[in-house]
C-alpha positions, 0 to 999 in steps of 0.5 A: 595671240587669239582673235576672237570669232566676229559673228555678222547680222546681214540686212537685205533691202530691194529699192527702186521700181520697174522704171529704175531707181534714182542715185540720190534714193540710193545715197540716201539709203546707203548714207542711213546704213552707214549711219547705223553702222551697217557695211554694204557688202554688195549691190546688184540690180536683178535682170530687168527690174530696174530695181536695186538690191543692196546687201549689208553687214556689220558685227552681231553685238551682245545688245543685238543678240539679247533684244533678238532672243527675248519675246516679243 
């Protein structure tokens, strides 16, 4: 039996501001992403930002692939 190889798109978005990042603009953040399918894979906050980073994948689809490679 063969599984076929998942090819991921990543998304990276930095919340919040020097004076830190509230948890409900988190939730809502993360809530969204789920929404469209997204997987949170890791969340950091950089040294003495007090900012959030959140970085998301979820599998690279067909649509996403063709909307990507035709022009703008």
């Amino acid at each position: 039996m063969t599984e076929e190889f998942k090819q991921w798109e990543y998304r990276v978005q930095t919340i919040g501001s020097m004076f830190g990042t509230k948890d409900q603009n988190i939730e809502a953040v993360l809530n969204e992403w789920g929404i469209e399918g997204w997987e949170v894979t890791h969340v950091y906050t950089p040294e003495g930002s007090g900012k959030v980073t959140i970085v998301a994948k979820r599998p690279l689809t067909r649509e996403v692939r063709r909307s990507r490679s035709m022009p703008q």
